[in-house]
BAFI-98998 format. One record per residue (C-alpha): residue in three letters; x, y, z. Coordinates in steps of 0.05 Angstrom, whole numbers, plus 5000, padded with zeros to 4 digits. Layout:
<sites>
ALAXYZ ...
</sites>
This chain:
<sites>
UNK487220724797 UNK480620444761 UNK482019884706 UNK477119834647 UNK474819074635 UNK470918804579 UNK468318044586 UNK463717854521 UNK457417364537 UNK458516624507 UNK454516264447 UNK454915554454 UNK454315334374 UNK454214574376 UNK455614154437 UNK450214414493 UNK450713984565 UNK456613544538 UNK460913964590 UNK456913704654 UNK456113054618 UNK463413034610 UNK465113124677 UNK462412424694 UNK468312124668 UNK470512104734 UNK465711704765 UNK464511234700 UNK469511124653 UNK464410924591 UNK462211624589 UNK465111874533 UNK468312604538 UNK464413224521 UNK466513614463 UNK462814414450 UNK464214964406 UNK463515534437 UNK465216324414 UNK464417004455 UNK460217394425 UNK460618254411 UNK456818424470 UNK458018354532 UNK459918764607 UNK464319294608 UNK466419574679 UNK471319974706 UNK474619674767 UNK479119884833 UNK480219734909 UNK476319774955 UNK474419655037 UNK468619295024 UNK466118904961 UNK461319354923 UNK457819374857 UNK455319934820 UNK452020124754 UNK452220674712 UNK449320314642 UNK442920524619 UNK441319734589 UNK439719534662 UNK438020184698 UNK430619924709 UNK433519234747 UNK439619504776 UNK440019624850 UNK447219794881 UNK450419264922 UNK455919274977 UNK458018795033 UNK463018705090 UNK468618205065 UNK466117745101 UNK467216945098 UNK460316835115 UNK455817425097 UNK459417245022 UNK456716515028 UNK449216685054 UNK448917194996 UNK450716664939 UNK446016184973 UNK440116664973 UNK437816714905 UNK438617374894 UNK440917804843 UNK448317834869 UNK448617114889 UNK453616974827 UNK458017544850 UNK458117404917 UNK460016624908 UNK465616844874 UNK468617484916 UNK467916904971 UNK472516324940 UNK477516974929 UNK476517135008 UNK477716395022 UNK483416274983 UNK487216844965 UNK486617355034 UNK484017964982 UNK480918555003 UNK475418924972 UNK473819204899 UNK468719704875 UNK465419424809 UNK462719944771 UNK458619734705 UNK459320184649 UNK455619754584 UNK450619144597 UNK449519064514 UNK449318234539 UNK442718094545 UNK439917684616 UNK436916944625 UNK436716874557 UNK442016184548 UNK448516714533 UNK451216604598 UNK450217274632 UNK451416974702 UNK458416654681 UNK459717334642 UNK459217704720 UNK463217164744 UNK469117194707 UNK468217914715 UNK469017944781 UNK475017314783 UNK478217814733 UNK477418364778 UNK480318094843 UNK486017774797 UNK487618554762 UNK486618944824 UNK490418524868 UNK497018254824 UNK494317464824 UNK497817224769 UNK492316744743 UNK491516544677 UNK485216564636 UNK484315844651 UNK485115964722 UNK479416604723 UNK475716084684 UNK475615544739 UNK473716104791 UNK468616354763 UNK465215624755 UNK467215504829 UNK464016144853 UNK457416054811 UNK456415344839 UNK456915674908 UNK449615954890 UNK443615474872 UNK445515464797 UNK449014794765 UNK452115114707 UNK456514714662 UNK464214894647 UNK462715224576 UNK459715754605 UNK465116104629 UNK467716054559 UNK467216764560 UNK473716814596 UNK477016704529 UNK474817284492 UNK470217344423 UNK473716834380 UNK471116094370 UNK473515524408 UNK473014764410 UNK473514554483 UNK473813864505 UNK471613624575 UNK474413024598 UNK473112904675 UNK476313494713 UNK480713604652 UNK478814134601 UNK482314284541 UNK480214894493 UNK482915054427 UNK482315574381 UNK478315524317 UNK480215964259 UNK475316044193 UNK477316094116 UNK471216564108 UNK465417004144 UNK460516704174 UNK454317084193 UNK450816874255 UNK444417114282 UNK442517004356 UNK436317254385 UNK432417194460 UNK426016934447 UNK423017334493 UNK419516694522 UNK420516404591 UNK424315714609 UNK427615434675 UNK434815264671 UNK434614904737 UNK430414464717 UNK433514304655 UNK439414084681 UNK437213774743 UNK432613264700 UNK438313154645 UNK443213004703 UNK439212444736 UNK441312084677 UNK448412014706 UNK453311744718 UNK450111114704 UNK444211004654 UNK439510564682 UNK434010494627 UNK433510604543 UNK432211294549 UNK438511474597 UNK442811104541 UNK439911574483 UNK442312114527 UNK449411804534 UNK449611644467 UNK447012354441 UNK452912694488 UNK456912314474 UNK459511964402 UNK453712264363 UNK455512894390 UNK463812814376 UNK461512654302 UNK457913304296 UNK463113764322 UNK469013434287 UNK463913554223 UNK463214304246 UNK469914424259 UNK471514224179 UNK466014634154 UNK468115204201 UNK475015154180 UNK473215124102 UNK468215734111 UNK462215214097 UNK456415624112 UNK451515134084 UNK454314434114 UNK454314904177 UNK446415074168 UNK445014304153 UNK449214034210 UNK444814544262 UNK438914214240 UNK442213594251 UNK445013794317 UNK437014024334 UNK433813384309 UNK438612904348 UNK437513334410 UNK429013374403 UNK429512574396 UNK434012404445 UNK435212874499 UNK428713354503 UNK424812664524 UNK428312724594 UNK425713404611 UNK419613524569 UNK416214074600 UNK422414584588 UNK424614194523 UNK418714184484 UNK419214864472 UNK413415094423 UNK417315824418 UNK423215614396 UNK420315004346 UNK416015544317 UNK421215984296 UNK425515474273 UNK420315284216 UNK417016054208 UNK417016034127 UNK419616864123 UNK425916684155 UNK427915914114 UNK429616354060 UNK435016754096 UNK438616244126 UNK442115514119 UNK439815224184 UNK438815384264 UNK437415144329 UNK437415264408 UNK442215544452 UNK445515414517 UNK441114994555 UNK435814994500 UNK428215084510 UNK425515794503 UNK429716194529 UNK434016404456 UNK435816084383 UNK441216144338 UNK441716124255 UNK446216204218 UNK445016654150 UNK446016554081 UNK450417234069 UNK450617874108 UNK444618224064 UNK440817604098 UNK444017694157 UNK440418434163 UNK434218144139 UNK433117644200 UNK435018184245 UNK429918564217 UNK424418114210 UNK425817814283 UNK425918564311 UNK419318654286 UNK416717904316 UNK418218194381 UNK425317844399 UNK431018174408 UNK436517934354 UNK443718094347 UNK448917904300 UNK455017504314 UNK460217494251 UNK465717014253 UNK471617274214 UNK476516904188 UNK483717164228 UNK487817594183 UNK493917174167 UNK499517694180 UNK501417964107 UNK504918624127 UNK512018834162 UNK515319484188 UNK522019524207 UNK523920314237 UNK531220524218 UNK530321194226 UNK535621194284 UNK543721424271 UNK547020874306 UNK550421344358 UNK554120794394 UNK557020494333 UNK559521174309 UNK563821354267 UNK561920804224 UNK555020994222 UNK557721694187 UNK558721364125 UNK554320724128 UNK547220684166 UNK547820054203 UNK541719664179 UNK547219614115 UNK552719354160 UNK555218704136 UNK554318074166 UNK556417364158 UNK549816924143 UNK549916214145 UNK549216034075 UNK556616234066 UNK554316964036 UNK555317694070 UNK549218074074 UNK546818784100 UNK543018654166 UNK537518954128 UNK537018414080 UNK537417754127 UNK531918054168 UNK527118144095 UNK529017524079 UNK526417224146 UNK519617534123 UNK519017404058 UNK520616704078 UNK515016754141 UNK509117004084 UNK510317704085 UNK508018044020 UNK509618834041 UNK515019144079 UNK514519884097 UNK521620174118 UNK521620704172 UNK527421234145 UNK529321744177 UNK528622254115 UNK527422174036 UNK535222144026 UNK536021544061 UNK531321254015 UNK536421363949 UNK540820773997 UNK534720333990 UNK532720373922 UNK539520363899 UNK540719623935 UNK534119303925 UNK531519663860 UNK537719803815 UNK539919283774 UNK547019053780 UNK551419373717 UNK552818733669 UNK559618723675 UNK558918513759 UNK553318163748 UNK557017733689 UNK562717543749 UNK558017223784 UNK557016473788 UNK550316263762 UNK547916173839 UNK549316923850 UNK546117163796 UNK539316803808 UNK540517063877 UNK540617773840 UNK533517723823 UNK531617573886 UNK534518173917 UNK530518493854 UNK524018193875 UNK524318363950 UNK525519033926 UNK518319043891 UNK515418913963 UNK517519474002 UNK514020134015 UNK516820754055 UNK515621244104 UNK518821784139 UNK520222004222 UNK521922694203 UNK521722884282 UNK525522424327 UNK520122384383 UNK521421674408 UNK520820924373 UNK513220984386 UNK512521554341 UNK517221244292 UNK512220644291 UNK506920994289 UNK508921394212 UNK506320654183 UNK499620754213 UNK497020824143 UNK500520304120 UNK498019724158 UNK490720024135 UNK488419814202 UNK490819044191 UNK494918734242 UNK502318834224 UNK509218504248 UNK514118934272 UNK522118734271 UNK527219214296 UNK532119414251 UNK538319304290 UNK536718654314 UNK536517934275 UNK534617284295 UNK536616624290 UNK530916064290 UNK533715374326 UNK528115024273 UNK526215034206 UNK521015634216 UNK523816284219 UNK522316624289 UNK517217114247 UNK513316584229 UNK513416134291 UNK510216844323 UNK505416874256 UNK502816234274 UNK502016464347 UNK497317074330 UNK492816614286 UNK491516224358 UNK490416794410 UNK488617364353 UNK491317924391 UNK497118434403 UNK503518074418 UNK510618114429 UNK516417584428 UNK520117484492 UNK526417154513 UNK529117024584 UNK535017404609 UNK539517284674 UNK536817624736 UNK544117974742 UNK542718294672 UNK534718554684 UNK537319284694 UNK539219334625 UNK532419104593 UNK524719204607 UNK522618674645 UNK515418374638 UNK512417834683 UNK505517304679 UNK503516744674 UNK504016154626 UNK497315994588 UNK500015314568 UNK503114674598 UNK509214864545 UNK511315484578 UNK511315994515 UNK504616254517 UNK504816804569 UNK499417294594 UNK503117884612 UNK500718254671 UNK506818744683 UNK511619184651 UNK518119424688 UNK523019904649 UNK529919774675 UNK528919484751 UNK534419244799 UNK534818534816 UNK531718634886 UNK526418894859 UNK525518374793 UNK527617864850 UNK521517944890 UNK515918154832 UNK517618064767 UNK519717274769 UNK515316884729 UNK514016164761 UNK515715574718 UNK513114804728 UNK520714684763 UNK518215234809 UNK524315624789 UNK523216364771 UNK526116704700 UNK526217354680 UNK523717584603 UNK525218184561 UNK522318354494 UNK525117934438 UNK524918454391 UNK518518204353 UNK512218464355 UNK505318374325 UNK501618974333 UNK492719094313 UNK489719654311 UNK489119794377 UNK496320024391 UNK495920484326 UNK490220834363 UNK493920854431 UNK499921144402 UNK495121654359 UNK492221814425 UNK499021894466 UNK501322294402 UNK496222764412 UNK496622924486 UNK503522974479 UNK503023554426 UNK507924184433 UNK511323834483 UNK518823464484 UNK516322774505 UNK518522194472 UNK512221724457 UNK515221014471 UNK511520374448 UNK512319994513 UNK507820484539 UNK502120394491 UNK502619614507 UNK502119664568 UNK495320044565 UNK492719584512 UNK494419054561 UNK491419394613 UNK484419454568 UNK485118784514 UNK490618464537 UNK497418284514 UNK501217524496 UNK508017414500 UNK511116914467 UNK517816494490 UNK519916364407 UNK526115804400 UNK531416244373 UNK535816744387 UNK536817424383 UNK542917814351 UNK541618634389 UNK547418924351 UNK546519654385 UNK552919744408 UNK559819444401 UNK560018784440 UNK553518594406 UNK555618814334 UNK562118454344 UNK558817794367 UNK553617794316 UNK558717784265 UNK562317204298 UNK556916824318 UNK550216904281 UNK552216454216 UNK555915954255 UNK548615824307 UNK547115004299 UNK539715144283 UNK537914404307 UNK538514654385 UNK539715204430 UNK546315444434 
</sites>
């Protein structure tokens, strides 16, 4: 079965060649580590991808019909190897299908391009772009279990396997279209994600001009690892400190939504680079395009500063405008210069501002209770000494986490007389004047959580998807959290387990859910998901596999996910998710298709197709989760969940 993949090009912002220079750190311990900012950018490669006998490469995208020939090859050691080593257009794809042959025994895939919107040779790292393509192929088709890092450090492997020297940033690209500060430090590399207060409207454009990369880099390199003259030390000096004082600048203004610091510090960035490190190649560096544009008088009014890109030299040149009216100005004007502009807006992340909890369900398994009393009302002990509906605890973990609207999933409009009765309805004077002065501040707040909540309705009981799916409106197409309304959870730290996932979005900036790990003797009684960890912590995992229910043979042998004690564990959903857009308009889809019929649209599907196309996170939160679905787990949530010591795990 073909699997759609999207990998952006890269736009290096500030830091250019510190990721090479970097890398000498481990041959000379004065050079001082290389720091970049670097961000995806909106276009990019799509390509649908599958097995295959042989390794092949097709196009079907009308950007690149007038350079595209098809490509195929044996899977072959050595015919890989001669065709990265030859220069020719498939040399970058080759290097890398042949460090997958070496190392990891694959077989074949058929690549077949669908959208080339990233334009080539122009400093936006087309060739890395292919690479991490094609690592991110062989790792989908065939179950490899790498991390982005690790697609990342194949695809840099494989393109040094042609005649290119690229430097580690460019496979930046790996990470998706969100800013990153990445830090090179010998072999080490360390990225982090930027987020941004404000918009920020970029312009990039090819200059349409000619410049050789190769050369570039092989003259800048013969300055290390050891400078042996004045102008070598400039270089050092300009890759180095000078350069960790303009990015730790950047990253301020970046955060603060800065726009014109930002233009200045470009200028800056371009100055210190002319002066100091275009000297060592001056042929490529000089570059009268690129210079010329810089100081055209129609476009100084439209922006707050620019310079090169990537390697620099002509090949493109980046600004950044003073608002988006500008923004479409430049693009404009440069159109009609004869380059070929695009825009590139940074957006600040959407902090996570709305909830839905579904409790549209009857509580069959704690019936007959649930005749009388729906059981997101059933009492439960909290740890403040109070008894509380389950339905409260679990808004007062958002409202606590930065949530400022709730929208309840009921079953029908009756249930919703329950809801405004408790949260809306004052308490008659002559109960609320036998409370102690505690409780009857504590009134008010019940009143003002009240003011926060919204409703909607699952009239037809066609699965939890479709439940979710009634708030589609709701969320108006920001990214929402989603708590289940039979399930509460117990942080072991002073941040609620919402907001410890809140603060997990604002990092990665896509669809999520909270996991926990569950004994391999239990995995029939959950969905199991496996991946692997994104960070040195273990709780960042990329999920690469959903399993509804297995046996333990079966999770035994390929759904264990490997952790740094080389022990395996098995994780289940948490019961927190954080859902964008792009789930709402899977479950719309799956909705549709499964009109006039009886199937239940389930949200595990959906993720698992987002995964499939953007990818999905799963984050290991420290808490614990109360599932009171059935008696065992009702009747220890009652006992246990307001006695949990929230200083460690239980």
């Amino acid at each position: 079965m073909a699997v759609t993949l999207f990998v952006p090009g890269r736009l290096c912002l500030f830091g250019e060649h510190t990721d090479w220079a970097g890398k000498y750190r481990s041959m000379n311990a004065d050079v001082v580590p290389g720091m970049s900012i670097v961000t995806g950018i909106e276009q990019g490669i799509e390509a649908e991808v599958e097995k295959s006998s042989i390794f092949e490469i097709y196009s079907e995208a009308p950007e690149i019909k007038d350079i595209w020939q098809d490509f195929g090859c044996r899977m072959s050691e050595n015919e890989l190897k001669r065709i990265a080593k030859s220069g020719t257009f498939f040399s970058y794809c080759a290097g890398v299908a042949s460090y997958m042959l070496e190392w990891y025994k694959v077989g074949g895939v058929k690549i077949t391009i669908k959208k080339m919107s990233l334009p080539i040779k122009s400093g936006l790292s087309s060739s890395a772009a292919i690479c991490v393509l094609v690592a991110r192929a062989f790792n989908n088709i065939y179950s490899l279990n790498l991390n982005t890092m690790g697609e990342m450090n194949i695809a840099y492997v494989g393109e040094l396997r042609t005649s290119s020297r690229c430097g580690r940033l460019d496979q930046a690209c790996a990470f998706g279209v969100k800013p990153n500060l990445m830090i090179f430090d010998g072999d080490e590399i360390e990225v982090k994600s930027i987020n941004v207060k404000k918009h920020l409207y970029w312009v990039f454009s090819d200059l349409c001009a000619k410049k050789d990369t190769i050369k570039i880099l092989g003259d800048l390199n013969k300055g290390y690892p050891f400078a042996s003259n004045e102008s070598e030390e400039k270089e050092h000096r300009a890759l180095g400190e000078k350069n960790q004082a303009i990015i730790k600048k950047a990253i301020n203004y970046m955060a603060n939504g800065d726009a014109k610091s930002l233009g200045k510090l470009m200028t800056e960035a371009q100055d210190l680079f002319d002066k100091d490190i275009a000297p060592m190649c001056p042929e490529e560096l000089t570059a009268p395009k690129l210079h010329k544009v810089l100081k055209d008088s129609n476009i100084l009014p439209l922006i707050y500063g620019g310079k090169g890109v990537g390697s620099q030299g002509d090949g493109s040149i980046q600004f950044i405008a003073r608002d988006e009216k500008c923004q479409d100005q430049l693009i404009e004007y440069l159109t009609k210069q004869g380059m070929k502009p695009y825009k590139l807006t940074i957006r600040p992340v959407h902090t996570i501002r709305k909830a839905i909890i579904p409790v549209a369900g009857f509580g069959t398994r704690l019936y007959p209770s649930t005749r009388s009393l729906k059981k997101d009302f059933f009492p439960i002990p909290d740890k403040d000494g109070m008894v509380k509906p389950v339905i409260l605890i679990l808004l007062e973990e958002l409202i606590e986490s930065g949530i400022e609207e709730v929208c309840i999933i009921l079953g029908s409009e009756e249930e919703k007389i329950k809801y405004r009765e408790f949260f809306e309805t004052p308490l008659p004077e002559e109960h609320l004047n036998k409370l102690n002065p505690k409780m009857q501040e504590y009134e008010n707040k019940i009143l003002d959580i009240g003011k926060k909540l919204k409703y909607v309705y699952q009239k037809e009981k066609k699965g939890f998807g479709h439940a979710v799916y009634q708030a589609v409106d709701f969320t108006c197409g920001e990214p929402v959290l989603l708590l289940l309304g039979d399930t509460l959870y117990r942080s072991y730290t002073n941040k609620p387990c919402a907001l410890q996932l809140i603060e997990k979005y604002e990092k990665f900036n896509m669809d999520m859910v909270a996991i926990h790990d569950v004994p391999l003797s239990e995995v029939s009684q959950y969905g199991i998901m496996t991946g692997v960890w994104e960070d040195k912590d273990e709780t960042e995992m990329n999920i690469i596999n959903f399993c509804e229910k297995p046996n333990a043979c079966y999770a035994e042998d390929f759904l264990g996910v490997k952790m740094k004690n080389n022990k395996s564990k098995y994780y289940s959903v948490f019961g927190q998710y954080i859902l964008t857009q792009n789930v709402f308009d899977q479950l719309g889809k799956d909705i549709s298709e499964a009109e006039n019929s009886d199937k239940e649209i389930e949200l595990t599907k959906a993720l698992d197709k987002v995964r499939k196309n953007k990818g999905l996170i799963g984050v290991s939160l420290k808490g614990h989760m109360y599932d009171m679905g059935n008696y065992n787990s009702f009747r220890n949530a009652v006992v246990n969940f307001g006695n949990i010591n929230t200083s460690k795990n239980p």
